[in-house]
N, C-alpha and C positions, 0 to 999 in steps of 0.2 A: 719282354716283360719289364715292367718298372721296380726301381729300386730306389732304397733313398738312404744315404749315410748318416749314421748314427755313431757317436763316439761311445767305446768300450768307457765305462761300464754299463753305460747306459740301454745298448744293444742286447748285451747279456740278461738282464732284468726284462726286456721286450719277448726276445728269445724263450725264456724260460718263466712266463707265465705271469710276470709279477707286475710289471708296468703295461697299463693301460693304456697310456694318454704320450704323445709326441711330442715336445714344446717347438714350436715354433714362432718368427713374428710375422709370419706372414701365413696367410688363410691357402685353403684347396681346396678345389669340385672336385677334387681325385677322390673315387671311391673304387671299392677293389681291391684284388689282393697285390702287393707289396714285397720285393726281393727286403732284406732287413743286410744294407752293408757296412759292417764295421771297422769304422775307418782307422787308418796306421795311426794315427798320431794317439796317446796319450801322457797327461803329464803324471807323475805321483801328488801334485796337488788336484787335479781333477778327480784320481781315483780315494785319495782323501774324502774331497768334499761330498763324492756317492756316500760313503762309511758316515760320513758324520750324518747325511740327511736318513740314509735308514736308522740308524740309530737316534736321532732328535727328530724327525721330519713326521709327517702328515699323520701316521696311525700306528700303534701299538703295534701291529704284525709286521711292521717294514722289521721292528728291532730283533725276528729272530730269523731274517733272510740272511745269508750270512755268501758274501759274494768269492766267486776265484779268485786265489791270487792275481796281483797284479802281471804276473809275466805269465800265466796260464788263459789270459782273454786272449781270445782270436782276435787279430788285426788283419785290415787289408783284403777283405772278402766278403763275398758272402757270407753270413752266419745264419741265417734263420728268412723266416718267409709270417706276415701277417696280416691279414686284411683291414683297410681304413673304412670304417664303417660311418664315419660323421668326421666333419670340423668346427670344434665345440668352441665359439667366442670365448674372452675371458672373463666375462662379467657371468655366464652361465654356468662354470666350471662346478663339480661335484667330485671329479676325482684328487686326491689327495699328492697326485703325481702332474696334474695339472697346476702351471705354478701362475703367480700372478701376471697379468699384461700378456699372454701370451697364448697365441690358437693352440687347442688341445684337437691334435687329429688322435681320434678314438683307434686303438687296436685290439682287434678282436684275433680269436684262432693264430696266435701266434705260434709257432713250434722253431725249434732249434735246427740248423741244419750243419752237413759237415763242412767246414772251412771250404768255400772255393777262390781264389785269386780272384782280384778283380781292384782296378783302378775303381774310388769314388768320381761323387760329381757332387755340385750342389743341387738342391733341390731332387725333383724327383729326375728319374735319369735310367735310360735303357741300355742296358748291360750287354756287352758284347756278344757277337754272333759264338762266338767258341765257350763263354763263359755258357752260356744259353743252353748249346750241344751238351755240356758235362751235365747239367742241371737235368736234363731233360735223359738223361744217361741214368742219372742217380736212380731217376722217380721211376725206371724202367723195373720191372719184379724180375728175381730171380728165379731160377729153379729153385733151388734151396740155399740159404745161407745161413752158416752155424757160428757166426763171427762173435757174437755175444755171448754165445753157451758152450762152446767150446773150442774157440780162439783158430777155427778152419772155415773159408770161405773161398768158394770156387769162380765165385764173379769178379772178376777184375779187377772192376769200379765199384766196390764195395765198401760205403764210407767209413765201415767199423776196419778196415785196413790203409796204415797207412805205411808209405815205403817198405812197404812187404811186408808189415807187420801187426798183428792184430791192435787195436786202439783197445784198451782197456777205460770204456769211457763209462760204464755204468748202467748206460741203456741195451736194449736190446735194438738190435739191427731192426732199422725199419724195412727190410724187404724179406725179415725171417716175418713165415705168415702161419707161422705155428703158436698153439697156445700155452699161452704159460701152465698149464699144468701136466704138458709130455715129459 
């Protein structure tokens, strides 16, 4: 599968439903779903200049996104998964996260995923055979996992456990396939 690095904070905003649009300056036929990797490096002036742009930038709702801490964004992996649905010239642009002079690849179906390692690349870029095995590990269902509701889970590689210990991350385990009102 393909992937393409995106610097924190900007991955985090892709991830979690709020940014549409990719900047890039160069164009892509890539259509389809998309590894979302969030690459090591950020500076405190970069994740500054996110905070300023939702707060002054394109639309009234950026101002009440309100982003992780700085040392709480994933680096360095995978984060999330979203499909490119178009690559939108910049004379056409409509989304507000679409910025000037620069190809807006459209993201659709974005969701957040749990931290996996993984070396970047530029562009788009296929993610190693073991990175690949875990991912494909993750997406696998469980018998039961109770990681989100009551901090016990019998699978392994269960993303709501990390180094043995339950993540208290907010969501419900995506391989518990019970409904929120048991």
């Amino acid at each position: 599968m393909k992937a393409l690095s995106i610097r924190q904070p900007w991955a985090w905003l892709i991830t979690n439903g709020y940014k549409d649009i990719e900047n890039r300056t160069w164009s892509t036929r890539f259509r389809g779903r998309v590894l979302i990797h969030a690459s090591k490096g950020m500076t405190r002036a970069e994740y500054e200049d996110v905070e300023d742009y939702l707060m002054f930038g394109g639309f009234d709702g950026m101002k009440a996104i309100r982003l992780p801490a700085m040392a709480d964004l994933e680096r360095g992996g995978i984060v999330g998964v979203a499909t490119v649905s178009n690559c939108i010239p910049s004379q056409e642009r409509l989304s507000p996260w679409h910025m000037e002079g620069q190809f807006g690849f459209h993201l659709t179906d974005a969701k957040a995923l749990p931290l996996v390692a993984c070396k970047g690349a530029l562009g788009f870029f296929d993610i190693p055979p073991d990175v690949a095995a875990i991912l494909r590990v993750m997406r696998a269902p469980a018998a039961r996992c109770h990681a989100a509701r009551d901090g016990e889970c019998s699978w392994a590689h269960c993303p709501q456990i990390r180094d043995g210990e339950p993540v208290k991350s907010g969501r419900h385990c995506p391989h518990d396939k019970h409904d929120e009102d048991e």
